[in-house]
C-alpha positions as CSV (number, residue, x, y, z in Angstrom):
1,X,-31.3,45.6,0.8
2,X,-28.8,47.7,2.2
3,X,-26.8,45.1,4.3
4,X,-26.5,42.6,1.7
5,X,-25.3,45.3,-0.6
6,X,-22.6,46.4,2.5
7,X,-21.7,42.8,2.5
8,X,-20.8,42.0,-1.0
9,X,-19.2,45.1,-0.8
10,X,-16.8,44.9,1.7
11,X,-16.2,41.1,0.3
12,X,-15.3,42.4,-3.3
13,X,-13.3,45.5,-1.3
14,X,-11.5,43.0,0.9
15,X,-10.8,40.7,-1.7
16,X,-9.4,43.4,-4.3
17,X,-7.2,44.9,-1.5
18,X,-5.3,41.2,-0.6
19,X,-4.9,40.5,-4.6
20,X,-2.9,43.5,-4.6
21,X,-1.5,42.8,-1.1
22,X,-0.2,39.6,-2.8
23,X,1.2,41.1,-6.1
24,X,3.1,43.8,-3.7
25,X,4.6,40.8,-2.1
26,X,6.0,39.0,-5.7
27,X,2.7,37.6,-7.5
28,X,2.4,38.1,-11.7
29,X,0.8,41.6,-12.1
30,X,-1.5,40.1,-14.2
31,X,-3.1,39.4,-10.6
32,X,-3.8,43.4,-10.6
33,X,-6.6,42.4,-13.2
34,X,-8.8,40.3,-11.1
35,X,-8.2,43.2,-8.1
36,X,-9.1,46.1,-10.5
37,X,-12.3,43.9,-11.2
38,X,-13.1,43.5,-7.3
39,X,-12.1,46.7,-6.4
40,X,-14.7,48.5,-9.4
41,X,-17.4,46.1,-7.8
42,X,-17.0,47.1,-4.5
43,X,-17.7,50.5,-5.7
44,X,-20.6,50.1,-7.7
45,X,-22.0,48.3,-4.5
46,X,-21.2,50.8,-2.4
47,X,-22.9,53.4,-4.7
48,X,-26.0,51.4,-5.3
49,X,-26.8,51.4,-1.5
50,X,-30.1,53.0,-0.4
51,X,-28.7,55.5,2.2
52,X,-29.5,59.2,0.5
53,X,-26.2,60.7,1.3
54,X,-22.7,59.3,0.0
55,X,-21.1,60.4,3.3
56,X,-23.6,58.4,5.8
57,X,-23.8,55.5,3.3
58,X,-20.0,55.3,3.4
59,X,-19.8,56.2,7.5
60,X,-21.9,53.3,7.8
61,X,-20.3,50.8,5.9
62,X,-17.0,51.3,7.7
63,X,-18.6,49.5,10.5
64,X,-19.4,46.6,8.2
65,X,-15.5,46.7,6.6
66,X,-14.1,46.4,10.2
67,X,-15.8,43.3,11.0
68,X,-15.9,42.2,7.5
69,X,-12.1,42.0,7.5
70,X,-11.9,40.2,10.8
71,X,-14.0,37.6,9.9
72,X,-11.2,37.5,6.5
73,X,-8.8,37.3,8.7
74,X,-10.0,34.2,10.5
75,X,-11.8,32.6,7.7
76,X,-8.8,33.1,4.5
77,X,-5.8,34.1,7.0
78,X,-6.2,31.0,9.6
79,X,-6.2,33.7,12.7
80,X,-8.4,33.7,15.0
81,X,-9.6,37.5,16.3
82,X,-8.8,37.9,20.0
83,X,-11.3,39.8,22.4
84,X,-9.8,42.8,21.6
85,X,-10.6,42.5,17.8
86,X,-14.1,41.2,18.5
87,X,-15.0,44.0,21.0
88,X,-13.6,46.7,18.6
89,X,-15.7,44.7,15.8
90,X,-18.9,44.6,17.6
91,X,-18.5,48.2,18.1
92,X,-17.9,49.3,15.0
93,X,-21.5,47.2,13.7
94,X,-23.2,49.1,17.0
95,X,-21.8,52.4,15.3
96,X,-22.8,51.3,12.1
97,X,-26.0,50.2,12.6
98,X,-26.5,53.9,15.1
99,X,-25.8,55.8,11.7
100,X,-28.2,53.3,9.2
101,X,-31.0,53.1,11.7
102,X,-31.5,55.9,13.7
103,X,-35.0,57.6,12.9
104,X,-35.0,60.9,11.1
105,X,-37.1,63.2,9.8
């Protein structure tokens, strides 16, 4: 559950972040509506996931917001990540899947 919740997450978070990223840049304001919307669901996402402590839930997510916002890049930005970005995005998910996964007591 907890990496489809990190998904939708970092999609709603991404997502929230360009709409204001595009009413910065000269959009209607009422565009900060549907970002305020996106933004307060990527929270409740993030709060929902499973991890028991805020501060590893949120570590680990990072991981999943780096190459989330690649693959934005690429997908809604037409630009293609270079080596560099997709080294530093596979990383990140080795990282982030270190902190979900590692056994504990």
């Amino acid at each position: 559950m907890t990496l489809p919740l990190y998904a939708l997450a970092a999609l709603a978070e991404i997502a929230g972040c360009f709409v204001v990223w595009y009413w910065w840049r000269g959009a209607s304001s009422l565009w900060l509506i549907p970002a305020a919307l996106t933004l307060a669901a990527f929270a409740l996402a993030l709060a929902i996931t499973p991890p028991a402590h805020a501060g590893r839930s949120f570590a680990a997510y990072g991981g999943v917001y780096i190459a989330a916002s690649l693959l934005w890049m690429w997908l809604v930005e037409r630009s293609r990540p270079d080596i560099w970005d997709i080294a530093g995005g596979a990383l990140a998910l080795a990282g982030a899947a270190l902190i979900l996964f590692a056994p504990r007591p």
